[in-house]
C-alpha positions as CSV (number, residue, x, y, z in Angstrom):
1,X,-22.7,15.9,1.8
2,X,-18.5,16.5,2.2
3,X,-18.6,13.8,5.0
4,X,-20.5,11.6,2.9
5,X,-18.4,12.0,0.0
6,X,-15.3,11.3,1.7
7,X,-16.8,8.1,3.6
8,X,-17.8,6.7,0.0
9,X,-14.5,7.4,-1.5
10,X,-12.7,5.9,1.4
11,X,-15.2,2.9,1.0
12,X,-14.0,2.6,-2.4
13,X,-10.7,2.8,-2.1
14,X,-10.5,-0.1,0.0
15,X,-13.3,-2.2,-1.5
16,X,-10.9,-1.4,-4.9
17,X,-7.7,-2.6,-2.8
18,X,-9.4,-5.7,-0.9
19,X,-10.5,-7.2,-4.2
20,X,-7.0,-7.3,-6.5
21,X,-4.4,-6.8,-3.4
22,X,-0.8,-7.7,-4.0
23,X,1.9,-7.7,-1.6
24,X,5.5,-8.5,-1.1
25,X,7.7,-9.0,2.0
26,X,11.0,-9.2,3.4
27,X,13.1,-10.4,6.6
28,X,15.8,-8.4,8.0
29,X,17.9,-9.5,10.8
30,X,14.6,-11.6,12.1
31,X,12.4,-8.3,11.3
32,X,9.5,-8.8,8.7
33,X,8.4,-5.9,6.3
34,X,5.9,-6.1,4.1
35,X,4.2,-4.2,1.8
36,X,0.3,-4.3,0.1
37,X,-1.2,-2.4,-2.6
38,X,-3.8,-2.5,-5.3
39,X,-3.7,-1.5,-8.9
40,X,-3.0,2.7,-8.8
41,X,-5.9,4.8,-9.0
42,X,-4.1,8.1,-10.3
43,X,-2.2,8.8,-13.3
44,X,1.2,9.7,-11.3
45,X,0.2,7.9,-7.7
46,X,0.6,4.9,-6.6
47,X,-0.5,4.4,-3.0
48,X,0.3,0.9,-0.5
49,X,-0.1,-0.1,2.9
50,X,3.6,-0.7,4.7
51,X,4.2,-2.7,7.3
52,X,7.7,-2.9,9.7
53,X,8.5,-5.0,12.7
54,X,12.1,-2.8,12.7
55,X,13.2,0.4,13.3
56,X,14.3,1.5,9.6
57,X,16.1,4.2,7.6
58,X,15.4,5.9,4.2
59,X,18.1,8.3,2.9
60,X,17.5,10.1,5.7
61,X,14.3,9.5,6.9
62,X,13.9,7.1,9.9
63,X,10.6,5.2,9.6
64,X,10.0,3.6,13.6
65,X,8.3,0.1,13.6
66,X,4.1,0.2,12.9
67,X,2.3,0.8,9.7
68,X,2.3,3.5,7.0
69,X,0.9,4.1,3.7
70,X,3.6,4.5,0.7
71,X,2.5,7.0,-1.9
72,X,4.9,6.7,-4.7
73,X,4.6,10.1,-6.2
74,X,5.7,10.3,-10.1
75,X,4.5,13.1,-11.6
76,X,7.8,15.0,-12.8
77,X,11.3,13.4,-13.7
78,X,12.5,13.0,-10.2
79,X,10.2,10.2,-8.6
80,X,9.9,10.2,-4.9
81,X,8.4,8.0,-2.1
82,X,6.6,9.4,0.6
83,X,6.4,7.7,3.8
84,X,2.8,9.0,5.6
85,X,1.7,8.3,9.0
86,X,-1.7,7.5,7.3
87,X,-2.9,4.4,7.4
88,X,-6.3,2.4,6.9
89,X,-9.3,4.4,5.4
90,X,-7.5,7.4,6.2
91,X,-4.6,7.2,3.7
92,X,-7.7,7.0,0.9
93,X,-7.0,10.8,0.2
94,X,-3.0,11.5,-0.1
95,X,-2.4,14.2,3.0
96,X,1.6,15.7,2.9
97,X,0.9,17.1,6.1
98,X,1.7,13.5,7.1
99,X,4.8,12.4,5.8
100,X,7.3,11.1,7.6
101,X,9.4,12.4,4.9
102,X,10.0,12.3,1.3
103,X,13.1,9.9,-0.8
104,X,14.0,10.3,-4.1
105,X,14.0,7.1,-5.8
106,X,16.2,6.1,-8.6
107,X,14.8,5.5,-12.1
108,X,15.3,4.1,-15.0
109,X,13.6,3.0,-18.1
110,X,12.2,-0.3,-18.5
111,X,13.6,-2.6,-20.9
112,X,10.0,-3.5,-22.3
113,X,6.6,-2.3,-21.5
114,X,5.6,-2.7,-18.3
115,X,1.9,-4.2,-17.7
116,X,0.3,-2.8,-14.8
117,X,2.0,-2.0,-11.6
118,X,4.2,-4.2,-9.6
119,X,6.2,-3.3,-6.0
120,X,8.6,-5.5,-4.6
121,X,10.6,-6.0,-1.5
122,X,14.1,-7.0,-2.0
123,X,17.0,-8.2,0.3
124,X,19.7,-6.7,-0.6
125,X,22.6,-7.0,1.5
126,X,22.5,-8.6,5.6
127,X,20.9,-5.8,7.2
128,X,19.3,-3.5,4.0
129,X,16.6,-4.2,1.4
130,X,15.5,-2.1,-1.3
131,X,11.8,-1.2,-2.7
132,X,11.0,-1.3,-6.5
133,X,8.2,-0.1,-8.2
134,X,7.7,-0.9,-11.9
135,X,5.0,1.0,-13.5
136,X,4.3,2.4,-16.7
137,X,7.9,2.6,-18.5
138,X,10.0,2.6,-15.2
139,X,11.7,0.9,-12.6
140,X,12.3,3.4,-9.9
141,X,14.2,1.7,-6.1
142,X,15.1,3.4,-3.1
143,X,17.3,1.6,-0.7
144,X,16.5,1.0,3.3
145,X,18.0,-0.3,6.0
146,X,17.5,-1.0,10.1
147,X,18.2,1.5,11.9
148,X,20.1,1.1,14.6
149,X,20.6,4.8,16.0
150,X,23.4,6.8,15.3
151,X,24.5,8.3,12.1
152,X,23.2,7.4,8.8
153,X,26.8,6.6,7.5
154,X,25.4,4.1,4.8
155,X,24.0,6.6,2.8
């Protein structure tokens, strides 16, 4: 009955993202990014599909080009994105065995309410971008760049 359970919610997790999917997407340097998600599913979670033609870098965290699934975890003060190797029906339950790594986002409070959930992928200078999430009464970033190998100087 566990395997059956987990096939259903899988099932509905993406049957719930393939039917009010949003997305946003970015160029760097000739790279695309792009990122997909669906209305969030948890009080403090919000989970979306992440896509990278680049090398990047997070604060710390290099991310190599292929897809991921972005859990945006905001259940205390300090909201943090993970970056987890899960992807497809297999990111439908949140595993931090996974996790690339972990980035504290920066948040504020949102001028006015916020309806829904909304994610967007920013250019932000020639070879960085930055990822907002606007949910509830926040607006929470976290800056990235392409990695390039070396040091992570930027940051």
């Amino acid at each position: 009955m566990k395997r059956f359970m987990n096939y259903t919610i899988a099932a509905t997790f993406l049957a719930a993202a393939a039917t009010a999917q949003q997305q946003s997407s970015v160029t760097i340097d000739g790279h695309a990014i792009h990122i997909t998600y669906a209305a969030p599913t948890a009080k403090n979670r919000v989970a979306a599909s992440f896509q990278t033609a680049a090398n990047l870098a997070f604060k710390g965290v290099s991310v190599p080009q292929g897809e991921y699934t972005v859990y945006v975890l905001a259940d205390g003060p300090q909201w943090q994105l993970a970056i987890n190797k899960a992807a497809g029906a297999k990111a439908a339950v949140y595993d931090p065995k996974l996790d690339l790594g972990r980035i504290n986002m920066t948040a504020v409070k949102a001028p006015a309410p916020i309806a829904g959930c909304k994610i967007v992928l920013t250019k932000i200078a020639a070879m960085a971008a930055q990822l907002e999430v606007s949910w509830n009464d926040t607006v929470a970033t976290v800056p990235f760049h392409l990695d390039r190998g070396g040091s992570d100087s930027e940051w």
